[in-house]
Backbone as CSV, one residue per row, in Angstrom:
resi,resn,N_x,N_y,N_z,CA_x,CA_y,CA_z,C_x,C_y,C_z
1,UNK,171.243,-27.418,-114.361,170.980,-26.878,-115.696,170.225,-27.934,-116.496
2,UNK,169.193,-27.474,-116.910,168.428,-28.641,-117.926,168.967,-28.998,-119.158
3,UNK,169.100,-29.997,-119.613,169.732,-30.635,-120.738,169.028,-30.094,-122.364
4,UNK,167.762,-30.128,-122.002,166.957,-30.012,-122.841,166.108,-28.257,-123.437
5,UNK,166.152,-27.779,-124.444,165.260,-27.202,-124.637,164.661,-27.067,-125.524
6,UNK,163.645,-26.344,-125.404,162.600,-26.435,-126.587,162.198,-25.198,-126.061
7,UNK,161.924,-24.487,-128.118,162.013,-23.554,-129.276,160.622,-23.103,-128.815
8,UNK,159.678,-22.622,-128.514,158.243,-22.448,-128.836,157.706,-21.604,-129.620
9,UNK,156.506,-21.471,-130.114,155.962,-20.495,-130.709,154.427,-20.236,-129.271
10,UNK,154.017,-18.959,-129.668,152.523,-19.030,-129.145,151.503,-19.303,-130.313
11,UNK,150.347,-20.194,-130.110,149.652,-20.449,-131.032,148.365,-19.211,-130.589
12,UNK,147.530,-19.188,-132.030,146.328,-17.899,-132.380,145.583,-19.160,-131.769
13,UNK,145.516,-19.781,-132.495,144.009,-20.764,-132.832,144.445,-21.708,-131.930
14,UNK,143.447,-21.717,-130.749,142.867,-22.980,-129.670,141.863,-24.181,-130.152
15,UNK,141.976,-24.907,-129.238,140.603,-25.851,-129.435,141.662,-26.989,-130.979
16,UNK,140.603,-27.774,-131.301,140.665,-28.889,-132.258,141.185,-28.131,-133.354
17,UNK,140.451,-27.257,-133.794,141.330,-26.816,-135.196,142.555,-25.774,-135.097
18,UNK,142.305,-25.325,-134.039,144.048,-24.575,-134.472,145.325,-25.556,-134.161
19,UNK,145.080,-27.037,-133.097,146.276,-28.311,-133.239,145.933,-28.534,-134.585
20,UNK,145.329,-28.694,-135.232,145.470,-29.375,-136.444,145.789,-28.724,-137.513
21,UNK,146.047,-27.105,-137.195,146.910,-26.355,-138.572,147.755,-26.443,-138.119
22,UNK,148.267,-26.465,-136.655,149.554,-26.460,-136.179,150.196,-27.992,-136.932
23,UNK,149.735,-29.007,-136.857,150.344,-30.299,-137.006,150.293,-30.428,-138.509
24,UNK,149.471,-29.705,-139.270,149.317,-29.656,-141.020,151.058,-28.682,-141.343
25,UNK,151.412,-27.860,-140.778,152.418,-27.022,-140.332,153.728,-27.597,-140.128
26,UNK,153.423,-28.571,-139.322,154.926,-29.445,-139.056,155.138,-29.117,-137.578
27,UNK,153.808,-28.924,-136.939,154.869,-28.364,-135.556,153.183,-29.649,-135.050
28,UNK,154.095,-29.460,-133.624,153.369,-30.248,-132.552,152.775,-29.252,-131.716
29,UNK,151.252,-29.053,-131.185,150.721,-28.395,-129.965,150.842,-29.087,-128.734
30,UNK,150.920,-27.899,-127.880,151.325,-28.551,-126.874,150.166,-26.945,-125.493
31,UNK,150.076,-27.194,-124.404,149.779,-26.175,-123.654,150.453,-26.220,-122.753
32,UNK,150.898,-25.062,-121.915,151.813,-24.139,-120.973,150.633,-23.722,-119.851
33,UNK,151.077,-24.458,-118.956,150.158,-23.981,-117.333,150.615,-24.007,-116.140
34,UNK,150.037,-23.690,-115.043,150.792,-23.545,-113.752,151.518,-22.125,-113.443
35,UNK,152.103,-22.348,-112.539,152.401,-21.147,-111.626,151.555,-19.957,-111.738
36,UNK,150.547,-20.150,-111.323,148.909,-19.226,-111.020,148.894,-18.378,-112.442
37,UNK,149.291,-18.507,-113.592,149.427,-17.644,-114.548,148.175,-18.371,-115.552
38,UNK,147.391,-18.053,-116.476,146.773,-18.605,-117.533,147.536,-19.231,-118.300
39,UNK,146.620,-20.284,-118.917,147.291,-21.588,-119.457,147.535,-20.834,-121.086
40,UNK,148.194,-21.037,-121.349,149.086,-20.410,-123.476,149.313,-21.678,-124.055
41,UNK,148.488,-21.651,-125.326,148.629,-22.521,-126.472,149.859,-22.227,-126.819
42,UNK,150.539,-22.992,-127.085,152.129,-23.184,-127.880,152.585,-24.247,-128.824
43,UNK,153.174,-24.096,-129.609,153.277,-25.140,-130.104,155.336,-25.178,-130.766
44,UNK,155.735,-26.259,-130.891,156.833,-26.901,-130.886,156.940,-26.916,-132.557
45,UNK,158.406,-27.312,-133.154,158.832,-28.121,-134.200,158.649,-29.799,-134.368
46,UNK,157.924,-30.097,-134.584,158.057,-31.722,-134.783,159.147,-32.392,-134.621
47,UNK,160.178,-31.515,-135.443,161.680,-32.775,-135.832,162.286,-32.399,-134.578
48,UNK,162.014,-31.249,-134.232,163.090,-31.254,-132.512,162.319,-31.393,-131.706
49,UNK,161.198,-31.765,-131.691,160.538,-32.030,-130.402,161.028,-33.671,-130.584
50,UNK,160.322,-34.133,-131.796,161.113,-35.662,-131.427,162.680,-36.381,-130.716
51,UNK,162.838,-35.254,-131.788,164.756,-35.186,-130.916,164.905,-35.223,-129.594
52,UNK,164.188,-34.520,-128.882,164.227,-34.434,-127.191,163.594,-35.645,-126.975
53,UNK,162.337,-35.675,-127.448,161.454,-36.891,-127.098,162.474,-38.117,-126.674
54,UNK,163.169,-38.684,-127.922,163.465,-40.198,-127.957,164.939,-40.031,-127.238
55,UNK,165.541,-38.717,-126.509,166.674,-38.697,-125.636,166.081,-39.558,-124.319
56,UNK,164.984,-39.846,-124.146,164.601,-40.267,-122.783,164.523,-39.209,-121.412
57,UNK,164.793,-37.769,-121.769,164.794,-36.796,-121.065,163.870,-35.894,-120.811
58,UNK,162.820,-35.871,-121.428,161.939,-34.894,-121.733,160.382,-35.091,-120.737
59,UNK,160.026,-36.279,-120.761,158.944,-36.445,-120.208,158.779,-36.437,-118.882
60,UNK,158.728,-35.742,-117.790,158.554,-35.777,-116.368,160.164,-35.154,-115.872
61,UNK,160.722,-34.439,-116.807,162.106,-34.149,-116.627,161.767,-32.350,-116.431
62,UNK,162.963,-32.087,-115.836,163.165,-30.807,-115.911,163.745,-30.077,-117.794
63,UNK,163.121,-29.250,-118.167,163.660,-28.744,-119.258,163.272,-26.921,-119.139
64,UNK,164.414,-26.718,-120.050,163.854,-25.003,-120.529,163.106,-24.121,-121.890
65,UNK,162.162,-23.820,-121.602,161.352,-23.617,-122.705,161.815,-22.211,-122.859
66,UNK,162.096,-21.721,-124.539,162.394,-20.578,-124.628,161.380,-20.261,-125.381
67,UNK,161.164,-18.788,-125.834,160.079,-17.929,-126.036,160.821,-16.616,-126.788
68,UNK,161.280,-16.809,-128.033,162.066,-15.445,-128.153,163.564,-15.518,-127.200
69,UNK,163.561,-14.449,-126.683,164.646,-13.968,-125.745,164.131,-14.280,-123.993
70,UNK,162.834,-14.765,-123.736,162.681,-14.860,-122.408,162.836,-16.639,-122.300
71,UNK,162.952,-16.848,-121.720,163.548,-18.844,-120.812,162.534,-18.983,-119.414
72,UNK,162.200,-20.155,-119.412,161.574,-20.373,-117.733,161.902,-21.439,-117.885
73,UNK,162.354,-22.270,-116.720,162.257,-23.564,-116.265,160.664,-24.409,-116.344
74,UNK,160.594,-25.420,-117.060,159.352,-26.367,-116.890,159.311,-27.818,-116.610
75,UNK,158.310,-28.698,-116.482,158.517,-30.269,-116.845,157.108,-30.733,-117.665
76,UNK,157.594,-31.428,-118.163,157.225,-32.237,-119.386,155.941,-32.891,-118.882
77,UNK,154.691,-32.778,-118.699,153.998,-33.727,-118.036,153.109,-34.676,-118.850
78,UNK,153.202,-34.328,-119.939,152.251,-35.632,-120.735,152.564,-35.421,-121.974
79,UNK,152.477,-36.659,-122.999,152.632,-36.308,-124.534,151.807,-37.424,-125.653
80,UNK,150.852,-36.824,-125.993,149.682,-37.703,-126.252,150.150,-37.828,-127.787
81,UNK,150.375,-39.337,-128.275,150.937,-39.957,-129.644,149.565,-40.582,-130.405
82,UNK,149.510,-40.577,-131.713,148.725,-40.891,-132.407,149.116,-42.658,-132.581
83,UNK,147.415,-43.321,-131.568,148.141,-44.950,-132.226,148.401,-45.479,-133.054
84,UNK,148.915,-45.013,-134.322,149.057,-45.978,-135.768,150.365,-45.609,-135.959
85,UNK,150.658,-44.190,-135.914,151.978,-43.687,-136.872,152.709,-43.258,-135.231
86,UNK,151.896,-43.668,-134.118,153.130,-43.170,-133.125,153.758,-41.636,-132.632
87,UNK,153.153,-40.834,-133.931,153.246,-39.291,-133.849,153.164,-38.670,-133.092
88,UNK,154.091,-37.825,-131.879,153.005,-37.111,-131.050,152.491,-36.037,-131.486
89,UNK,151.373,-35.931,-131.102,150.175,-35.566,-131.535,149.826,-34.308,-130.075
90,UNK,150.048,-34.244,-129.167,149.948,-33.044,-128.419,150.912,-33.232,-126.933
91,UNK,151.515,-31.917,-126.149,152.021,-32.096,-124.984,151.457,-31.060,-124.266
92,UNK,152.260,-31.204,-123.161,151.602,-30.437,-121.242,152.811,-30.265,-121.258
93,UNK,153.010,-28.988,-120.831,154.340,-28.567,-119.690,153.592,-27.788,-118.695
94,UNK,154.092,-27.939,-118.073,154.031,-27.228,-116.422,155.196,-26.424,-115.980
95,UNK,154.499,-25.580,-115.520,155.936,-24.021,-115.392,156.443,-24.429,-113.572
96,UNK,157.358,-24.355,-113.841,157.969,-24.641,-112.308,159.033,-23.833,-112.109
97,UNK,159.487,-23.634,-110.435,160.740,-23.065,-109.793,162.038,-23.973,-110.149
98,UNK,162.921,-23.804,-110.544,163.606,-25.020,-110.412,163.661,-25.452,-108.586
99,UNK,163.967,-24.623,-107.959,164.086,-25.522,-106.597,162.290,-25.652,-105.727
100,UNK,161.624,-25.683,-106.872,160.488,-25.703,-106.239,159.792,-27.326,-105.863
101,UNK,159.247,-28.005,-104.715,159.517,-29.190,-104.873,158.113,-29.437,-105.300
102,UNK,157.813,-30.053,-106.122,157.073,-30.909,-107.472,156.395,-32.266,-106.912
103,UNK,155.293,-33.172,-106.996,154.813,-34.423,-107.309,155.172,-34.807,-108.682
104,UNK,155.902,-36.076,-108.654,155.728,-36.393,-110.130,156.457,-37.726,-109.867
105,UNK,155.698,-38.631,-111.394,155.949,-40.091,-111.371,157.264,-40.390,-111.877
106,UNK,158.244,-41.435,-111.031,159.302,-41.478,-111.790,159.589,-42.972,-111.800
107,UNK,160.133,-43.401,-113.000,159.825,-44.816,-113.437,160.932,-45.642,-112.703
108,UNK,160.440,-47.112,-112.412,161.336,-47.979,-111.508,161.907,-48.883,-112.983
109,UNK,163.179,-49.011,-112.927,164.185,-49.530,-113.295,164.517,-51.155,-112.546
110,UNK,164.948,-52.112,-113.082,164.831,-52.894,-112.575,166.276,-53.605,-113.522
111,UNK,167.336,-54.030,-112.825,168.683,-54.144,-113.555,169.087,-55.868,-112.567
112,UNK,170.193,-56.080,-113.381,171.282,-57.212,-113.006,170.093,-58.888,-112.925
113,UNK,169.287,-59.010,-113.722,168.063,-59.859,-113.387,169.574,-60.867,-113.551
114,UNK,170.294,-60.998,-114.955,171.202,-62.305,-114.948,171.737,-62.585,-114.103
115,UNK,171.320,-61.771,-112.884,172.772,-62.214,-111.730,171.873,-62.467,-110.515
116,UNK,170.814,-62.505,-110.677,169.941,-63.619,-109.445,169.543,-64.490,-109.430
117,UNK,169.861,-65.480,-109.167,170.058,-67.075,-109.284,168.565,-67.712,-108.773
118,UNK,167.435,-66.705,-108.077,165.920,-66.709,-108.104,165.308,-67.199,-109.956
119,UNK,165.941,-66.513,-110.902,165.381,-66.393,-111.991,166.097,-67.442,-112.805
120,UNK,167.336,-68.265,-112.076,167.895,-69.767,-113.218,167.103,-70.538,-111.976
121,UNK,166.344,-70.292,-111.191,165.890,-71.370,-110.724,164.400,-71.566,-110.718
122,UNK,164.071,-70.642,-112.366,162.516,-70.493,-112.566,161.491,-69.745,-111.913
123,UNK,162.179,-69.256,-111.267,161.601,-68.006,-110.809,161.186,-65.942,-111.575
124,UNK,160.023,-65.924,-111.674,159.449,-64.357,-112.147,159.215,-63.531,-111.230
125,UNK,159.477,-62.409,-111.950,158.997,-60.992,-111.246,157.708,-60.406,-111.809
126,UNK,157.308,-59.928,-110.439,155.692,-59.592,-110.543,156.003,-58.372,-110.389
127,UNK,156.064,-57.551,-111.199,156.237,-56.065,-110.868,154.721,-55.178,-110.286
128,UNK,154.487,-54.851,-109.351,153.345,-54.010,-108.728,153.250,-52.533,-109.040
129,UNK,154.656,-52.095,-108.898,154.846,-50.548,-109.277,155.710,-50.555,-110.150
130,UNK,155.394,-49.550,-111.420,156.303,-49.469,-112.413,156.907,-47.805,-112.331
131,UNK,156.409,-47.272,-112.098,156.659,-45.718,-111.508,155.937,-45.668,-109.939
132,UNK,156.905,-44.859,-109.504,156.340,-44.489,-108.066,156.575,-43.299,-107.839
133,UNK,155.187,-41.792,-107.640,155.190,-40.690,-107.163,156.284,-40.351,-106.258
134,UNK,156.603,-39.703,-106.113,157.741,-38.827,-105.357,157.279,-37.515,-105.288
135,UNK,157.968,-36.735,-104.275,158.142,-35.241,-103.930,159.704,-35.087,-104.019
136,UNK,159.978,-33.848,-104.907,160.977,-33.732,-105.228,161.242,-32.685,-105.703
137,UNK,162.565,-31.898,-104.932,163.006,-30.753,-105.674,162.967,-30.563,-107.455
138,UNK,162.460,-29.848,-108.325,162.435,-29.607,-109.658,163.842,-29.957,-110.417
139,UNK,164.717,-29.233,-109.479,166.243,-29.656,-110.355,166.595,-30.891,-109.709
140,UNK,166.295,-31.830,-109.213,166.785,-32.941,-108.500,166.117,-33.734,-109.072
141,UNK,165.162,-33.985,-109.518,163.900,-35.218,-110.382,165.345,-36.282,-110.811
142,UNK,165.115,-37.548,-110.583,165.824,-38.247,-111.067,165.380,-39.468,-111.842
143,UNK,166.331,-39.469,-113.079,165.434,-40.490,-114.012,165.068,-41.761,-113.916
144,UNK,165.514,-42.480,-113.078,164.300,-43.833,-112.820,164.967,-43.823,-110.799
145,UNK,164.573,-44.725,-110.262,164.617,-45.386,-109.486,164.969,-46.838,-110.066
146,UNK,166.220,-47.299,-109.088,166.927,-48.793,-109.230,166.500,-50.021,-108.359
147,UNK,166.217,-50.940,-109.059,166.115,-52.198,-108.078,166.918,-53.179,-108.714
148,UNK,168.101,-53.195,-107.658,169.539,-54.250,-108.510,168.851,-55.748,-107.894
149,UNK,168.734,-56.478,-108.749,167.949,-57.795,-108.312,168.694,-58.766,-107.829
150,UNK,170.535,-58.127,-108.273,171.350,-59.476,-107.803,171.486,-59.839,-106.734
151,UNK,171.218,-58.698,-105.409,170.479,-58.539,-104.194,169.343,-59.737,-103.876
152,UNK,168.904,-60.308,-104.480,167.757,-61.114,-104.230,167.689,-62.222,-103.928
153,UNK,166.297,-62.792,-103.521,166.148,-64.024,-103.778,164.690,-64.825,-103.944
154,UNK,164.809,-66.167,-104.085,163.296,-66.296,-104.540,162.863,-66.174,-103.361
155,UNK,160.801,-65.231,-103.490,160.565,-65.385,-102.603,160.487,-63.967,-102.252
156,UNK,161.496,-62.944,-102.304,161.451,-61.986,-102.155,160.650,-60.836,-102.473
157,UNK,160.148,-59.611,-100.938,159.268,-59.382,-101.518,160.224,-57.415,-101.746
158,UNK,160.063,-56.821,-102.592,161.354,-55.685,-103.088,159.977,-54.345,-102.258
159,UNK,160.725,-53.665,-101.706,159.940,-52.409,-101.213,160.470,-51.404,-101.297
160,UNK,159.840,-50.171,-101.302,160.271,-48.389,-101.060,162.167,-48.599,-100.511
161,UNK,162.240,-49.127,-99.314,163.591,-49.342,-98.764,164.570,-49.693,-99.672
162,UNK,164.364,-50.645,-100.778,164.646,-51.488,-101.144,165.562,-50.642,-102.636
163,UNK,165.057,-49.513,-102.878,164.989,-49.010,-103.984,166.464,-48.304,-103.685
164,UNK,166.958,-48.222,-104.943,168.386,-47.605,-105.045,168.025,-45.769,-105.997
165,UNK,168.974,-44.623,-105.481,168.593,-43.584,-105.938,167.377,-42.842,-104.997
166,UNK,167.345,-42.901,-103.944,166.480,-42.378,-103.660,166.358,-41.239,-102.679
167,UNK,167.756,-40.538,-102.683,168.472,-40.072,-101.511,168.051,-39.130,-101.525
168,UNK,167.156,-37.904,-102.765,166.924,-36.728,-103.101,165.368,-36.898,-103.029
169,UNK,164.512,-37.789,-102.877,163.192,-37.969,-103.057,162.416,-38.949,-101.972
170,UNK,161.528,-38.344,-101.850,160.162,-39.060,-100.486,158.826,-39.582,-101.029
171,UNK,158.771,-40.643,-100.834,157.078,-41.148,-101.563,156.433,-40.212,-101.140
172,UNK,155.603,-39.820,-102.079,153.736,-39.670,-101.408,153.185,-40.666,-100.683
173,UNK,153.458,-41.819,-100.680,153.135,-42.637,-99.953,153.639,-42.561,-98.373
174,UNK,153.444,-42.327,-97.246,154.403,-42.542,-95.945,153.948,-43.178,-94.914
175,UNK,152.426,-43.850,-95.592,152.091,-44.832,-94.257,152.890,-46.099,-93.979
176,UNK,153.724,-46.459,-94.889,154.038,-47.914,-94.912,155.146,-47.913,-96.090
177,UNK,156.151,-49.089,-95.686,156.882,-49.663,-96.403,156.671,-50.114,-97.465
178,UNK,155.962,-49.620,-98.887,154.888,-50.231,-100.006,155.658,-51.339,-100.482
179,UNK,155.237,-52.251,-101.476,155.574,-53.147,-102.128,155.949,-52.459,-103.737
180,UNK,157.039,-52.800,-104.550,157.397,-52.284,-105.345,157.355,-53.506,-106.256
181,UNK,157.803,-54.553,-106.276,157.543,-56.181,-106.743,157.737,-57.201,-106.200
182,UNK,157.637,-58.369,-106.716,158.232,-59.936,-105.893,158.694,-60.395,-106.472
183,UNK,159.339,-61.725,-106.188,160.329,-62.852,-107.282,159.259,-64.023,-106.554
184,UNK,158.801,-64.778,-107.250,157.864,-65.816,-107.181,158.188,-67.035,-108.421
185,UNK,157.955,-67.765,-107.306,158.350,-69.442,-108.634,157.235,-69.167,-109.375
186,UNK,157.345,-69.304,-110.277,156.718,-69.129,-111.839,155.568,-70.534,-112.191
187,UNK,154.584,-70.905,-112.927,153.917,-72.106,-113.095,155.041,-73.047,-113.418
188,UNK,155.564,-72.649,-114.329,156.393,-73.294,-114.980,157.101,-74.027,-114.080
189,UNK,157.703,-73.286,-113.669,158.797,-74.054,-112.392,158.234,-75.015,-111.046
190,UNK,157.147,-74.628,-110.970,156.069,-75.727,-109.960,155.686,-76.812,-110.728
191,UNK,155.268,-76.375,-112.050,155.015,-77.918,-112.922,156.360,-78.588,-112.981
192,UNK,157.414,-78.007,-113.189,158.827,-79.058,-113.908,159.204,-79.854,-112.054
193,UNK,159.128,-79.088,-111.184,159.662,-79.472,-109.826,158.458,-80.595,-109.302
194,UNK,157.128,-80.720,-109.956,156.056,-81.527,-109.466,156.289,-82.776,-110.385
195,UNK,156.550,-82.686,-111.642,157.180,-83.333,-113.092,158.429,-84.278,-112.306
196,UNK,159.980,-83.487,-111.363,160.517,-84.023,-111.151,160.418,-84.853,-110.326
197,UNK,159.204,-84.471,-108.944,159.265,-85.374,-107.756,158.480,-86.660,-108.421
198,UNK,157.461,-86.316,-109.149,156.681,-87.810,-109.617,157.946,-88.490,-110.418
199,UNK,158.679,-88.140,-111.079,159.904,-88.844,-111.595,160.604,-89.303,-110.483
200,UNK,160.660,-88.912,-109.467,161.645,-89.683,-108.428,161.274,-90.426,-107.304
201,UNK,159.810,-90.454,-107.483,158.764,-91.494,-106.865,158.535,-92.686,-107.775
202,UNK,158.585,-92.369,-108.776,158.272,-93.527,-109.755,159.659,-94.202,-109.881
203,UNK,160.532,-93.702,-110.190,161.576,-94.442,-109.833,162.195,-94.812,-108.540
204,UNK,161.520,-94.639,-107.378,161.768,-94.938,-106.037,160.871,-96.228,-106.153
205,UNK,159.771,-96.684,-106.711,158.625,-97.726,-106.425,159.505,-98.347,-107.681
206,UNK,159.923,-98.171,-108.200,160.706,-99.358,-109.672,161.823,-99.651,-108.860
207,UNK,163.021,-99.097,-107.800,163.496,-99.496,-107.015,163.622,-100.297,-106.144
208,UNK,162.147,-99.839,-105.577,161.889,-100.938,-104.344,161.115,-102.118,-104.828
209,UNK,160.478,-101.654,-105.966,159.728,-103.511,-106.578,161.148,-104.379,-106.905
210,UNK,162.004,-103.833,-107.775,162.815,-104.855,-107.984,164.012,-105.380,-106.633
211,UNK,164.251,-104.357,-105.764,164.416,-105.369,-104.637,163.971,-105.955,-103.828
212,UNK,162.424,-105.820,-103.958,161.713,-107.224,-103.574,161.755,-108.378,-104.355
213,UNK,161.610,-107.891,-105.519,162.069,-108.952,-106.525,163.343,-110.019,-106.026
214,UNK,164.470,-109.208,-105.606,165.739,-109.702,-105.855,165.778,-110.427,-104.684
215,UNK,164.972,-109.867,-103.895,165.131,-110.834,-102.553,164.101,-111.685,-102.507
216,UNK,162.875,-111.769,-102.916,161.995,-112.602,-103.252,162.785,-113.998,-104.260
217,UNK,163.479,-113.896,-104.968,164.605,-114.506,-105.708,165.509,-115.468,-104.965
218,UNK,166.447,-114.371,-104.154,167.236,-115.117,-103.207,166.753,-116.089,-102.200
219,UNK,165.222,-115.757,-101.740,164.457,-116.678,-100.630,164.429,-117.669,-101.517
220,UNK,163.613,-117.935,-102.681,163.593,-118.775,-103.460,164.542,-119.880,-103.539
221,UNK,166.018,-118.997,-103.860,167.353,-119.999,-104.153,167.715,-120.691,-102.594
222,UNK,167.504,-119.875,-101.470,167.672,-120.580,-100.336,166.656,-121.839,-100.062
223,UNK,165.582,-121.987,-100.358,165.031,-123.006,-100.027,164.655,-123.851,-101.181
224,UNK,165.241,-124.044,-102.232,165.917,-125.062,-103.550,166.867,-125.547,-102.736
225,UNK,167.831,-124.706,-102.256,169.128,-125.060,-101.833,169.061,-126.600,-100.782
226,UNK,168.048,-125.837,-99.234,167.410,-126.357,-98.643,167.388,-127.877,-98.732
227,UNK,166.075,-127.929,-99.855,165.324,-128.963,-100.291,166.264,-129.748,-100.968
């Protein structure tokens, strides 16, 4: 059952100016496409579209769009925000089966960093993939993919295998084991560890000068003694 729904209207006016009476209005445009049917201008409430929005559920999620008295299952596929005020400013849904299986990007999660001892020993993550495509039943879409890092170590390179949650979903990818990120010593940590060895060379040669010294000394006192 989808968590989410959203209210629609059908919009008259397409193109640039009928979003922009819609958004003078208080509502958000959005378009309705897929399942071989023609694409329908629609448009949303602002204050409850945001509401869904900032649940973290809405975008690439399964939801139900109602229409009056009729409901279909959809997902959320894009939601284009205005860069200053952040507004969204237009969305995509896509009409789907719920058990119909879907392409769609679902974001990698990346948890427990305090508990890999790669990262107190100056070590970063290079993240490569931040979402990774999947095929996936419509009601099964799951909201991120996990990579528990306490698993790790420096050096490590994190792949498809590697990923937690993934029991309901198959890359698009299937030639290969992809790379998802790495843990790599950081500049930082090559300068302080290059910082430390010249510190422990320099004090290895202040070591060994002064026990030449000391024995250069003692030869000395032996042949005073001598003499």
């Amino acid at each position: 059952m989808a968590e989410i729904i959203l209210n629609v209207d059908v919009r008259d006016g397409v193109g640039t100016g009928g979003a922009r009476a819609a958004r003078r209005a208080g509502m958000v445009p959005g378009v309705l496409y897929g399942g071989d049917k023609a694409p329908v201008a629609i448009s949303v409430n602002e204050r409850d579209f945001r509401k869904s929005l900032y649940t973290g559920k809405l975008l690439g999620h399964l939801v139900t769009l109602k229409y009056g008295t009729e409901s279909q299952p959809v997902i959320a596929r894009d939601v284009q925000f205005d860069p200053v005020t952040d507004r969204p400013l237009h969305f995509d849904l896509m009409r789907v089966d719920e058990k119909q299986t879907i392409k769609i990007e679902v974001p990698v999660h990346f948890i427990n960093q305090d508990q890999c001892e790669a990262f107190r020993q100056g070590g970063s993550l290079e993240v490569v993939r931040h979402a990774v495509e999947v095929k996936v039943r419509a009601d099964h879409i799951p909201e991120d993919l996990i990579v528990d890092l306490s698993k790790h170590k420096m050096g490590d390179t994190i792949r498809w295998t590697d990923l937690l949650g993934t029991k309901d979903v198959e890359p698009t990818i299937t030639d290969r084991d992809f790379v998802i990120a790495s843990i790599k010593t950081s500049s930082a940590a090559i300068s302080a560890a290059a910082d430390e060895a010249h510190d422990a060379e320099v004090a290895a040669e202040v070591e060994a000068t002064e026990q030449a010294a000391a024995e250069e000394a003692g030869e000395a006192t032996e042949d005073t003694a001598e003499g």
